[in-house]
N, C-alpha and C positions, 0 to 999 in steps of 0.2 A: 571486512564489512562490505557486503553487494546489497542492491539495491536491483530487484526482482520488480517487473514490472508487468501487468497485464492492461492492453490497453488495444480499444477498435481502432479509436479515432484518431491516436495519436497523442490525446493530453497528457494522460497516462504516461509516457514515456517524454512527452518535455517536462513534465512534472518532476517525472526521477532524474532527468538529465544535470536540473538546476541543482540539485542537491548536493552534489559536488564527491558522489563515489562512485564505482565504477557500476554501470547501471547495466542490466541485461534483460531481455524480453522474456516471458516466466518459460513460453514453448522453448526456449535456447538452454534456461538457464539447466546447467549439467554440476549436480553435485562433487564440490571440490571441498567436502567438511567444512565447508566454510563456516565459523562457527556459529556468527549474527547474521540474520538477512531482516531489512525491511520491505514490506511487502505495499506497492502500490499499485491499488486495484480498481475497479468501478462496482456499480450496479447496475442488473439491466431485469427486466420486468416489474418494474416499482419495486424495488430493492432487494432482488435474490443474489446469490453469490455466483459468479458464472462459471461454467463446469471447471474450466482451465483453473480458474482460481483456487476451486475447489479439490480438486486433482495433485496440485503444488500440496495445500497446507495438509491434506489428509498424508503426504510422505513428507513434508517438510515443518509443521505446525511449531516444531519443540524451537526450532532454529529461530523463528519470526519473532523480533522483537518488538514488532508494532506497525501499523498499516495506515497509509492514508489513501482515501479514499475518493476519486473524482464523481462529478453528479451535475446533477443541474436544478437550482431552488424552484425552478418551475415544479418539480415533483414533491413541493412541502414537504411535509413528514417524511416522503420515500427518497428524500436526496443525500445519496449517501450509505439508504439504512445498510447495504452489505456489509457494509464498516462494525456497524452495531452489531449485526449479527456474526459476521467471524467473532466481535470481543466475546459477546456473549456464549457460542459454539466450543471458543478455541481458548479463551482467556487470554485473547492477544490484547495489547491497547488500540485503539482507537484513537490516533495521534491528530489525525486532523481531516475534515472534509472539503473538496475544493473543486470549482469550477474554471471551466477552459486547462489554462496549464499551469493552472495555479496563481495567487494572488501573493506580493511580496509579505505578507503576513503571515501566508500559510506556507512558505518557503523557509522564514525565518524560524516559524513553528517549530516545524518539522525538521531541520538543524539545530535546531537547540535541544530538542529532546532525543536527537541522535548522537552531540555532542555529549550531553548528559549522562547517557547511558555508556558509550566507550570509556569516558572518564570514572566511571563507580560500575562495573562490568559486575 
């Protein structure tokens, strides 16, 4: 299990840090069959998916077992939406949406549905 990370600011990447698997930046990550990957991403222009991001799941989509997705509730409806829109593109889940580097709720989330899924693969 890695943890693919795309990220300007940086959240993005203390977000996958907390989660407690070996985390890598998406431009780094180098396919090693790895067989799950979760994919933590943002949005940028009121919720499009960004090229990078888009570039990984178009060679990597079958591997992603679910995405959370950084944002800022300043953008209502748009916070987030790439999240929705890979589900809806890629039939990925949409595990959770979070601001700065995340919220101990949305940390907790997001291991448990990681947990979840290694344990019933």
């Amino acid at each position: 299990m890695i943890i693919v990370y795309d990220s300007l600011t940086g959240q993005g990447k203390k977000f996958a840090s907390k989660l407690g698997y070996k985390a890598v930046n998406i431009k780094d990550y180098q396919s090693n069959d790895d067989p799950v990957v979760f994919l933590v991403t943002r949005s940028f222009n009121f919720g499009e998916i960004p090229k990078t991001t888009l570039d990984f799941l178009k060679k990597f989509h079958e591997r992603v077992i679910g995405t959370a997705v950084s944002g800022n509730r300043n953008w209502g409806a748009n916070f987030g939406k790439a999240g929705e829109v890979i589900e809806k593109e890629f039939g990925i889940p949409l595990v959770t949406k979070f601001e700065m580097g995340g919220f101990e709720v949305d940390i907790k989330k997001t291991k448990n549905f990681l947990e979840s899924i290694l344990k019933n693969p």
